[in-house]
N, C-alpha and C positions, 0 to 999 in steps of 0.2 A: 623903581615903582614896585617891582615885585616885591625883593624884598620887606618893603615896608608893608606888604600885604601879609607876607607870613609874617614878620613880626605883629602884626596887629591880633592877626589868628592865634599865633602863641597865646598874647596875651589875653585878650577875652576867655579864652579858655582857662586859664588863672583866675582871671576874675571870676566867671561863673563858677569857679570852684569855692569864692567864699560866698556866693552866692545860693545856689544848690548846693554845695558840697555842706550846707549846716548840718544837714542830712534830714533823710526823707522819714526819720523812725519820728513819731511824736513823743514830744516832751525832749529832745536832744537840747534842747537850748535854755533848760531852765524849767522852771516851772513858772510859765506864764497863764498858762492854760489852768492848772492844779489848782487854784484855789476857787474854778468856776465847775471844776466839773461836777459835782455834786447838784448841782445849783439847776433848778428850771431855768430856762431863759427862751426868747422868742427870738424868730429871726422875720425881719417884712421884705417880701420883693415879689413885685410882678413878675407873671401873671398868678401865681397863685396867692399869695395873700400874705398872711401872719402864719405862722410856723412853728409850734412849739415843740422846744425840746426838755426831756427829762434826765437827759444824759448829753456827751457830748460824743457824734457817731466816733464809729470805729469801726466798721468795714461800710464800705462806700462804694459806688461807679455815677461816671462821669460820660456821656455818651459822645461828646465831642473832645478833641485835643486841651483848647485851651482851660475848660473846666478842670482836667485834670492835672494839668501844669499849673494852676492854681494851688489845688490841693498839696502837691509836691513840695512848691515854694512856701505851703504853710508845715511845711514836717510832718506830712497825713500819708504821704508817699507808702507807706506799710500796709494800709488800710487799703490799697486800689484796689477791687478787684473784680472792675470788666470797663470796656470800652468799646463803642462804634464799630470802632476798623483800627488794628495796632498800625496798618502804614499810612495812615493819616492823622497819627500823632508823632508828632517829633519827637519821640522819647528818645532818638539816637545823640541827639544833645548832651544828654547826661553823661552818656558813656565819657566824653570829652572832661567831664568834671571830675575829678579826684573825691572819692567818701562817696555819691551820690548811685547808690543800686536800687533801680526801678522795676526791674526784671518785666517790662513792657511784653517779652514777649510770653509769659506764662499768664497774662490777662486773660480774661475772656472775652474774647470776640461778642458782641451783643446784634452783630448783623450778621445773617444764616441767608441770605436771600432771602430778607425782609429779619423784623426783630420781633418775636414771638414772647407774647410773656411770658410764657413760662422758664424762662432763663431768666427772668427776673424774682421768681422766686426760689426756684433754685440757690440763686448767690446769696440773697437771703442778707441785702446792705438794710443798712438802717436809717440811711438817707440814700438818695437817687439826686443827682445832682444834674439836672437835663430840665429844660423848661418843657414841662407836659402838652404846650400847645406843637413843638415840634416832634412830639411822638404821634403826635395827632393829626397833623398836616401834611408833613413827611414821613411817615413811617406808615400811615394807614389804621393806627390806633383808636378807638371808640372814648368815649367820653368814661364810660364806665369801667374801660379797662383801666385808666389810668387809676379810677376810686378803687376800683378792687386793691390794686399794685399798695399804693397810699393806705387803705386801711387797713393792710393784712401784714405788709411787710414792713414798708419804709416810708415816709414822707418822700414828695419832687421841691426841690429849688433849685430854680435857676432860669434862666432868659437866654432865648436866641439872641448874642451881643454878636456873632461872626458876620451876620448880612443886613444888607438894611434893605433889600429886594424884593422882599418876601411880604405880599401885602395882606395875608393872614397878621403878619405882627404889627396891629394898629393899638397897642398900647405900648408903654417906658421901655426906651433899649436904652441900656446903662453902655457907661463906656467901659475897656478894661478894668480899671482900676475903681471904678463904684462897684460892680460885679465884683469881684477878686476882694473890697472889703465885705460885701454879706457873704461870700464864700468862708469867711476869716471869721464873721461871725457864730456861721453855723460851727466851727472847729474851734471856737473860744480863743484865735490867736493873733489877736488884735496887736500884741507889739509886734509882732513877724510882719505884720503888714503894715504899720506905721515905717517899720525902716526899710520896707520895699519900700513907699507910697514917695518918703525922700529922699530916695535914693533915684528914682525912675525921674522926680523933678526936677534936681539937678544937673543931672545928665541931659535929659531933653535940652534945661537951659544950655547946657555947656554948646550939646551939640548946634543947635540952634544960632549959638553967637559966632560961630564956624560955619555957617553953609556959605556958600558963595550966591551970588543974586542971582545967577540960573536959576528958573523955574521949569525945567525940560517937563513936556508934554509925553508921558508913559504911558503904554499900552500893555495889561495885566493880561495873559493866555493860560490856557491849559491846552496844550496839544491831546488832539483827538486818538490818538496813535505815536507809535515809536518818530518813525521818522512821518512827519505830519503834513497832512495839504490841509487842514483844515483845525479850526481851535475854539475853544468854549472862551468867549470872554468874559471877564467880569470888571466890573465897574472899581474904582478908587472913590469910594463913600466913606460914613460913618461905619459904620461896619466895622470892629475889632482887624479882621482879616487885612486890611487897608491900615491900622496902625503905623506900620513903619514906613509906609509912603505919604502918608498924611505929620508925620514927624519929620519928615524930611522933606516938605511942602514942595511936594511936585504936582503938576498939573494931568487930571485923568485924560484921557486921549479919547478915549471909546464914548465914555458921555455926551462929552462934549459934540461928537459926531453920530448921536442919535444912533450909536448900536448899543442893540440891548444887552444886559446882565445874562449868563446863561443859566444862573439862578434862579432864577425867575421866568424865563422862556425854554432852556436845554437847548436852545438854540446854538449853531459856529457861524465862525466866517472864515471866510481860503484868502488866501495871497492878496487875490486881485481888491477885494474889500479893504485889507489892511493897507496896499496898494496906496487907492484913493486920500486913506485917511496920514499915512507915512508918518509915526509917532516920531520923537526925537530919540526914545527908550523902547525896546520890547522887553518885557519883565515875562520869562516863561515860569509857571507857576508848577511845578511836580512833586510828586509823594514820594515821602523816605528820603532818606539822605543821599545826597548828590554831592560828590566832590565838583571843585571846578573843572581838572580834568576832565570827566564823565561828563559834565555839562556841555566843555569846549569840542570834546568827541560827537558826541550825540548831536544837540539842536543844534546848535553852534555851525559845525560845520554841514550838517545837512543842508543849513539855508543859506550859506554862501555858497553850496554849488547847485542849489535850486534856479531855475530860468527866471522865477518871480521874485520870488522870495529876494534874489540876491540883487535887486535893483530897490529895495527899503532900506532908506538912510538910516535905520538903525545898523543894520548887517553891515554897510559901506563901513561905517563910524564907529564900529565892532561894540556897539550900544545894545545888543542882545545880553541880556543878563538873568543870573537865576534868581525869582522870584518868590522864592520861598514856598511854605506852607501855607494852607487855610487857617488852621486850627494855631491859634497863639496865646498864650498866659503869659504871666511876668516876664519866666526866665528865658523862653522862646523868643518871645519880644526882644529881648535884647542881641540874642543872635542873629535874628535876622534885622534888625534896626543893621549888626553893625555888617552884615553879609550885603544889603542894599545899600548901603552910603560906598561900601568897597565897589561897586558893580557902579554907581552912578557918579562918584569921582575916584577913579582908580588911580591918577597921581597929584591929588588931595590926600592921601592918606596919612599923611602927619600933621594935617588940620583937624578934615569933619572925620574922619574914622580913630584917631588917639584919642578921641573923649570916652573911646568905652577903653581904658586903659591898662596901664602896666601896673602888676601887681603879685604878690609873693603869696603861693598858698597859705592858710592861715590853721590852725587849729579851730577846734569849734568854743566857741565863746560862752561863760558862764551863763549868760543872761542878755537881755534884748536891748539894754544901754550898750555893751559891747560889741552886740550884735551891731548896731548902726555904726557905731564908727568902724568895726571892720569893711561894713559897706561901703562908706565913703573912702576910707583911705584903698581899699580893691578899685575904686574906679576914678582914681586921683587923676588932671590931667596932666598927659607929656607935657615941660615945657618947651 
């Protein structure tokens, strides 16, 4: 079983290398983009409207993870420059990819103990890729700030897609991958995301015709602390953040038992709660990259010598597993797609975990017909 865990890790990381590794510089792949950029074009998405552009940006920020891993998977990666919080983007991913330098950690941080505009004009992007209702609801931002920001600096697009908790957002939450195409819109790189778009299909299919008829009932945490009595839960919804458990059709645990999102409340619950509810999975959710070691050190073993903690059939069943990030775009997604299928069939792995497969780094491909079948043949499956 192990083994076949590091061989899987090997390999995804091959494969994200023809994946991210196109490289993050725009235009690396052709001139797909080149014969639009001259050109006006408009982009539409909730909640702000139609969008027009007279160029195509080139320096940008992204205030959530997966917005920005968007950008990367469309070869805009050059142009980042600022971010939320750098350790609630996975950008430790890349490092993993061969060609892909994101230098995450020379971003600008855009949260100071709160996000002040004037860091927004400072950086002085030409688009701001953040839906303006979440600077506004969470962040503490005015209606006005946001028109100053918009008409002095940059246009906002973009949608709160990570939560579906949040009952400020009662218009269109797109899923990843409608997101991630007007993101492709606003960057003019519509074939980059056509051979994501079937690339991401097949694979789900593949994985999909692989799962075993288990539907285990998971419980998503954020420990409150290192070694934890207590944890923020959040639901397995529509919510992007939910992707790779909702692709690998597991049953939410917390919902289903009338505890709320902390999302939405900041609410925890300790032992004796989890206790009651005893999921089949605990999925602990932490920032930055976490080796499994680190993981099997830290929570892991904390809550098997816990009094409570170590009478929860997940801990018996050694069904505690690391549960990724919040913040997810394409190529995130697929890490953790294939980090959770390892964590919820660990000697399954040359079933439902060889669908993100074995694959030989590649060179970067002239153009976006090459581009996809590099793709597909990166994520060929084991027979």
């Amino acid at each position: 079983m192990a083994s076949d865990v590091r061989r899987t890790r090997r390999t995804v990381m091959k494969a994200g290398a023809a994946i991210a590794g196109l490289s993050t510089t725009a235009g690396c792949l052709g001139d797909s983009a080149s014969s639009d950029d001259e050109s006006e074009y408009a982009v539409t998405m909730e909640p702000v409207g139609t969008v027009e552009f007279d160029a195509v940006p080139e320096r940008w920020l992204a205030y959530t993870g997966d917005y920005a891993d968007m950008g990367v998977a469309l070869g805009r990666g050059d142009g980042l420059v600022g971010i939320g919080l750098q350790n609630r983007y996975a950008a430790h991913h890349y490092e993993e990819l061969p060609g892909v330098e994101i230098g995450a950690d020379d971003l600008t941080e855009l949260w100071d103990d709160g996000t002040d505009e004037e860091v927004f004009y400072e950086l002085e992007a030409d688009v701001h890729v953040v839906d303006p209702n979440f600077m506004i609801n969470r962040l503490g931002w005015s209606r006005d700030d946001i028109d100053d920001i918009a008409g002095s600096v940059g246009p906002f697009v973009g949608n709160t897609i990570f939560s579906a908790s949040y009952d400020w957002h009662d218009y269109r939450r797109y899923t990843l991958y409608e997101a991630f195409e007007k993101i492709a819109t606003v960057f003019q790189e519509r074939d980059r995301f056509d051979a994501f778009e079937r690339l991401h299909e097949d694979v789900l299919a593949d994985v999909r015709s692989r799962l075993p008829d288990e539907r285990p009932e998971v419980a998503v945490l954020v420990p409150k602390s290192g070694e934890p009595e207590a944890f923020y839960p959040y639901h397995i919804d529509e919510g992007t953040q939910s992707k790779h458990w909702n692709d690998l059709r597991v049953e939410g645990a917390l919902a289903a038992n009338g505890i709320a999102d902390a999302q939405a409340t900041g609410g925890t619950i300790d032992y004796e709660t989890l206790l009651d509810i005893d999921p089949d999975v605990i999925a602990i959710r932490q920032q930055g990259a976490v080796s499994e070691s680190e993981f099997e050190r830290g929570i892991v073993s904390f809550m098997r010598d816990h009094d409570v903690a170590s009478e929860l059939r997940a801990v018996q069943d050694d069904r505690v597993i690391y549960g990724g990030m919040t913040y997810q775009g394409p190529i995130i997604h697929l890490f953790q797609l294939e980090r959770a299928a390892q964590g919820l069939y660990p000697d399954d792995s040359t079933a439902v975990n060889s669908s993100i497969a074995d694959a030989s780094p590649t060179s970067l491909p002239a153009n976006a017909e090459t581009e996809e079948k590099t793709l597909r043949n990166t994520f060929t499956v084991l027979g």
